[in-house]
N, C-alpha and C positions, 0 to 999 in steps of 0.2 A: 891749673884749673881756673878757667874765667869765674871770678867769684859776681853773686849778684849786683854789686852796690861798682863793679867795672861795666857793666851793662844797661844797667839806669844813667848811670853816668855820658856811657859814648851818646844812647838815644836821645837824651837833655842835649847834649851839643850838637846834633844833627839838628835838633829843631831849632835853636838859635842860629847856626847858619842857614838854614832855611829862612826863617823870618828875614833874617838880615838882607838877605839876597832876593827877598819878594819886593817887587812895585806895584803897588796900587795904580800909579799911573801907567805902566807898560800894559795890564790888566785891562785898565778901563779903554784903553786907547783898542784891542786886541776886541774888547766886548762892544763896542762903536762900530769896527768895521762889519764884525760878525753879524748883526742887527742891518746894517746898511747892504749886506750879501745877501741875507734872506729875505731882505723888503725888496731888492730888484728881481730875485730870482720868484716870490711872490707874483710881481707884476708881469714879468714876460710871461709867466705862468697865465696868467687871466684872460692873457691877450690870446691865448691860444684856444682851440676848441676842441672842448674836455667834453668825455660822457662821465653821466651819472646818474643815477636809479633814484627816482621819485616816489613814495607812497601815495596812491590819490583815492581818498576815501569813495566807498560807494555808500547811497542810501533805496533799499529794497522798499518802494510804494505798491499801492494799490493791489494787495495781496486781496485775490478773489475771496468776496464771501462762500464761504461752504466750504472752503479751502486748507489747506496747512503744508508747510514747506518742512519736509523732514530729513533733508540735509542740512548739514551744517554750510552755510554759506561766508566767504572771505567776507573781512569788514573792508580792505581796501587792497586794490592791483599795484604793482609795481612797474612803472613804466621808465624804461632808457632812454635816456633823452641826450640831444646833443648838442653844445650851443657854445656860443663863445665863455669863456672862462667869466668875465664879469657878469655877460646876464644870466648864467647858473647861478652865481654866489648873491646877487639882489634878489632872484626868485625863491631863492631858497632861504634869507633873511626873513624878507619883508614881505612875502605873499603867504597867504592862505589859502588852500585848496578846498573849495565848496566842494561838498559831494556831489557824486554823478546820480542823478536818480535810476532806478532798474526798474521797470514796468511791470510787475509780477505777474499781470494780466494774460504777461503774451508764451508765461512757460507754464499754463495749464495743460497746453499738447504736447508744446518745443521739451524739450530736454536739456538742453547746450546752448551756451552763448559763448560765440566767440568772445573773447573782451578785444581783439583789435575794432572789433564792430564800434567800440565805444572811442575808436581817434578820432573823431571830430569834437565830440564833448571833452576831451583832453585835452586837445589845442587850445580850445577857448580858452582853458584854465593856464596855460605858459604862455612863455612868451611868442611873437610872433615870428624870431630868428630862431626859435627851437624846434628842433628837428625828432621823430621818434621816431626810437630804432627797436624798438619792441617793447612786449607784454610779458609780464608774469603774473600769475597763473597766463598758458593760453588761451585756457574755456575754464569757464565758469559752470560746473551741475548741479541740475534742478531735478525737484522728485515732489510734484505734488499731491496731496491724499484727499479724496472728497470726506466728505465728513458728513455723519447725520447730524440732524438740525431739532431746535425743539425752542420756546419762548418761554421766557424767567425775567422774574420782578428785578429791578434795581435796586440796592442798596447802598446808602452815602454812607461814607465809612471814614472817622475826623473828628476835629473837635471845634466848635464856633466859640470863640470870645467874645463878648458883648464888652462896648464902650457904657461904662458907668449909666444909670439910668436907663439904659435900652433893653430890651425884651424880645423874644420872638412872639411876634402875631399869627403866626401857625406851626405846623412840620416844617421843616425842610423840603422845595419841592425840585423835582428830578424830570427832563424831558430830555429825551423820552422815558417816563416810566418803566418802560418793556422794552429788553431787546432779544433776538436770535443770539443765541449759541452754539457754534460747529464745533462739534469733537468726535472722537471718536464713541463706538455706543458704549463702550465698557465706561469711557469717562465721562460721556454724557450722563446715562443713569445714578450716579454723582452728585451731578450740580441741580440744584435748586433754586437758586439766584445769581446773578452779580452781583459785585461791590465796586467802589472806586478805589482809585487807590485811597491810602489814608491822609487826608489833608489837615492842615492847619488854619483855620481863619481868626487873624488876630484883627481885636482894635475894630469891629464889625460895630457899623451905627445904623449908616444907612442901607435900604436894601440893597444887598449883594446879589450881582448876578455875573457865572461866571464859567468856565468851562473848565473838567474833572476830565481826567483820564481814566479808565476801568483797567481792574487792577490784571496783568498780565498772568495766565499759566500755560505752561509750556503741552504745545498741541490743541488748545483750545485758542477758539478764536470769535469775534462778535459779528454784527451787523453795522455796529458802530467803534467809534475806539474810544469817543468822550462822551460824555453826556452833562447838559447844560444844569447848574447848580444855582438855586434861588434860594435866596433867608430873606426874610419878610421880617423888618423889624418893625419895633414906634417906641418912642418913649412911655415910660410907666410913671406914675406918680400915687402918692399916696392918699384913700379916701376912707370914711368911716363913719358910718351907720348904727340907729340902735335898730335894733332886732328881736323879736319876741321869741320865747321858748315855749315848744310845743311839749305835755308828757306825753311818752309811751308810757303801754301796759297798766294803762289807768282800771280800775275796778271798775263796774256801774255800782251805783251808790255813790260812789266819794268823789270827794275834791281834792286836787291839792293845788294850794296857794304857793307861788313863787315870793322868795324876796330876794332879790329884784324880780319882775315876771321878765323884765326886757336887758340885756344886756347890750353894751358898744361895743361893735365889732370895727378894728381895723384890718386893710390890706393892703396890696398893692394893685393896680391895675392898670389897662396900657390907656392912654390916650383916647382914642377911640371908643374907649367902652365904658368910660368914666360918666357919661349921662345917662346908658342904659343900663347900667346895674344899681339897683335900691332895694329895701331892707326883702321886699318880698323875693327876691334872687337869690336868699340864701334859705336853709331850714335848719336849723338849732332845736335841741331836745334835750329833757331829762328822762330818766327812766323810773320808773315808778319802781322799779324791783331793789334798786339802792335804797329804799327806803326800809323795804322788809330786814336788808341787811344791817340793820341798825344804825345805818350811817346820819350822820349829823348835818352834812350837807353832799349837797349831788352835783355831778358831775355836770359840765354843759357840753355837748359833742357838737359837732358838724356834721349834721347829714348832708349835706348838698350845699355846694357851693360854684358857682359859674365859669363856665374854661372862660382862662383869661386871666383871672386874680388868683392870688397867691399869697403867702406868708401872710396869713391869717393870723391876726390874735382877739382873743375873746378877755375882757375885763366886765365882771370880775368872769374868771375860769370855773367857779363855782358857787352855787347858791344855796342860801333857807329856804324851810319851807315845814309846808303845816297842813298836816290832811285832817279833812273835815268830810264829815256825812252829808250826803247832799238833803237838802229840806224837802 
């Protein structure tokens, strides 16, 4: 019986005569030619003319208003093409295939597109020794649905960053403000508005003006497909005014005395608007009724203050005071 330690043993010496009888140089010399066989067999290769199947993107424009496409449509055709071995292998490296545009326009009747109808815009896109030997898909189907129509507000839908010191000087504004809606009625009676998609405006100083896409659902469809985005900015800076307090819910008969009667008011305010706003642009008050409540001093509020300014603060925030009988 061959015992274990006879059978590690014979395998240990198969491998050392192995080693020993291996050349590295017989090896490399063997892996040179092999390399050298596949680099000619490569090249006579290239030289010959090879087919092979190209994807060439399409892009679906000018989808009728009132409209919607409720096939699923290919993103791109498969075209066979023929050509010599090297200008397949550059075309297929270093070119990029523009999409073919598709008219939407003209399968509101039509049904079917052949896609060989699209060989001349194919060509343009290879090369001039390339030959096409066919189409996949052979037709392209179309199925479009009219759609009832109705007019809804715009909505910007995002968020704007202001560069340090800058401010918006109004809304956000949107043109067109109104657009058409096609959809179907069950999902028309639905919608209430657009939106855009959700944007980002970073780093915003000066007025920005700029174009939004509206945000896409499936079977619905616009009058337009962007709509133009304005922010109106201006720089803001800081101004501060005293100001008088007015009481409410004063008695007849009495007085009451302020200490201070006039408070300084700071804010911020844009550029623009920093010579038309003075003390009489805001209205400040105390309320007579804090005083029934035994309070010791009163509260100073802001009733009215001007679009424009902002981060308001009132020193002092609260005052004395002292009711007296009128004489």
């Amino acid at each position: 019986m061959i015992k274990k330690d006879q059978i590690v043993g014979s395998f240990l010496n198969y491998v050392k005569k192995t080693r020993e009888s291996f050349s590295w140089k017989d090896f490399l010399v063997f892996l040179f030619f092999l390399l050298v066989s596949a680099s000619l067999w490569f090249i006579r290769t290239l030289r010959k003319d090879i087919d092979t199947e190209i994807k060439v993107p399409l892009a679906y424009v000018n989808m009728p208003a009132g409209y919607v496409q409720t096939l699923e449509l290919p993103e791109y055709i498969v075209v066979r093409v023929s050509d010599r071995g090297t200008s397949i292998l550059s075309m297929m490296i270093g070119k990029r295939f523009e999409p073919i545009p598709v008219d939407m326009r003209q399968f509101v009747r039509r049904r079917t597109m052949v896609t060989s109808s699209l060989a001349e815009e194919v060509q343009s896109r290879l090369n001039t020794t390339s030959v096409i030997r066919g189409f996949y898909p052979d037709s392209i189907h179309f199925r479009m649905q009219k759609l009832e129509e109705k007019r809804v507000p715009v909505r910007f839908v995002g968020n704007v960053e202001l560069e340090r010191q800058y401010m918006l000087c109004d809304s956000i504004e949107l043109s067109p403000k109104e657009v058409m809606v096609y959809a179907p009625r069950s999902v028309l009676d639905t919608i209430s508005f657009a939106q855009t998609k959700e944007v980002l405006l970073e780093g915003v100083r000066d007025t920005f003006v700029g174009k939004v896409p509206l945000a896409e659902w499936k079977g619905v469809s616009y009058s337009v497909d962007e709509v133009e985005v304005r922010v109106n900015t201006e720089q803001y800076t800081e101004k501060k005014l005293e100001v008088p307090i007015y009481v409410e819910n004063l008695p007849d008969g009495l007085n009451l005395r302020l200490f201070p009667s006039y408070v300084d008011l700071s804010f911020f305010v844009g550029i623009s608007l920093y010579d038309k706003v003075d003390a009489s642009s805001f209205s400040l008050s105390v309320d007579y009724n804090e005083v029934v409540a035994n309070n010791k001093k009163l509260n100073v509020k802001v009733d009215y203050s001007p679009k424009g300014t902002f981060h308001l603060k009132l020193k002092p925030a609260e005052v004395e005071f002292l009711v007296e009988a009128k004489q």
